[in-house]
C-alpha positions in Angstrom: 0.0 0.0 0.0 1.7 3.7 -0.8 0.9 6.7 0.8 -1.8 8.2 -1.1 -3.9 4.9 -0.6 -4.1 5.8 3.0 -4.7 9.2 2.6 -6.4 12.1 0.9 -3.6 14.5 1.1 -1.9 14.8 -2.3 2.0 15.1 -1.7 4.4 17.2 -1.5 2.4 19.8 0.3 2.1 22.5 2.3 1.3 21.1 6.1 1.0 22.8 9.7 1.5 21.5 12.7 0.5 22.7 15.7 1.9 21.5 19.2 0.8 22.7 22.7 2.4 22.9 26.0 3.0 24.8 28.9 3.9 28.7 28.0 7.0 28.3 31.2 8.8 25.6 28.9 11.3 25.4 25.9 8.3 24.1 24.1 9.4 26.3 20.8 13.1 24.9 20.6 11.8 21.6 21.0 8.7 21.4 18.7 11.8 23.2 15.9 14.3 20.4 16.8 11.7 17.6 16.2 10.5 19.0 13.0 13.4 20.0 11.2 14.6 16.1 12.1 11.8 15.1 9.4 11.7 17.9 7.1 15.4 19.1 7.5 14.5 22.3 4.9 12.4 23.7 7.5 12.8 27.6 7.1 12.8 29.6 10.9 9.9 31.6 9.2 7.6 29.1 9.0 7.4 28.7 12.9 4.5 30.8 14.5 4.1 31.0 18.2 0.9 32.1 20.5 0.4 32.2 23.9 -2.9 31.4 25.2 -5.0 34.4 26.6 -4.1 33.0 30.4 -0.7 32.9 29.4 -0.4 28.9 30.5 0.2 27.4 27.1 2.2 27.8 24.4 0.8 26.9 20.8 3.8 26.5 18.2 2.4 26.0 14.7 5.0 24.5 11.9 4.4 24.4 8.2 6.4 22.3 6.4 6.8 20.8 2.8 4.8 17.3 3.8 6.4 14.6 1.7 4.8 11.7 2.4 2.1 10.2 5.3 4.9 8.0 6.8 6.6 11.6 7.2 4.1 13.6 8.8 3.0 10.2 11.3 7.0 10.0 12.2 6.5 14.0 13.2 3.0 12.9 15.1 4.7 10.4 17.2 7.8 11.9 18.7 6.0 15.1 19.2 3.2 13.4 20.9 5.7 11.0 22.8 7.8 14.3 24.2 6.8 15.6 28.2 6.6 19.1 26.8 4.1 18.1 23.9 0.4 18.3 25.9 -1.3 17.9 22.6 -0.5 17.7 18.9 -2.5 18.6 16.1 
């Protein structure tokens, strides 16, 4: 089975995504250093951070050039597997 069998995506692509975590934590440098191990062209302008209004949590959205499914799930589960990572979308 190939990638586009298991999903509708059509790829390359343009892709975010978005991690969460606690705002006190080096949850930017870590969501970066994740990414860029799967989609080593990753630009430092394609990172967008937001607090939450409360200021607790920390929402760092990535967009990357999405090669393939078995890319983008690699990406899913060592940001989901990290302490920072509370959610990953």
């Amino acid at each position: 089975m190939t990638d586009t069998d298991e999903t509708l995506l059509e790829f390359p692509c343009r892709f975010p995504i978005k991690a969460m975590g606690p705002a006190d934590s080096d949850l930017e440098a870590v969501v970066v250093e994740i990414v860029r191990r799967h989609a080593p062209g990753l630009v430092e302008d394609a990172v967008k951070v937001r607090a939450s209004s409360g200021g607790k949590w920390l929402a760092v959205t990535v967009h990357i050039e999405a090669t393939s499914k078995t890319q983008l799930d690699a990406i899913y589960r060592e940001l989901s597997a990290h302490e920072l990572v509370a959610y990953a979308l």
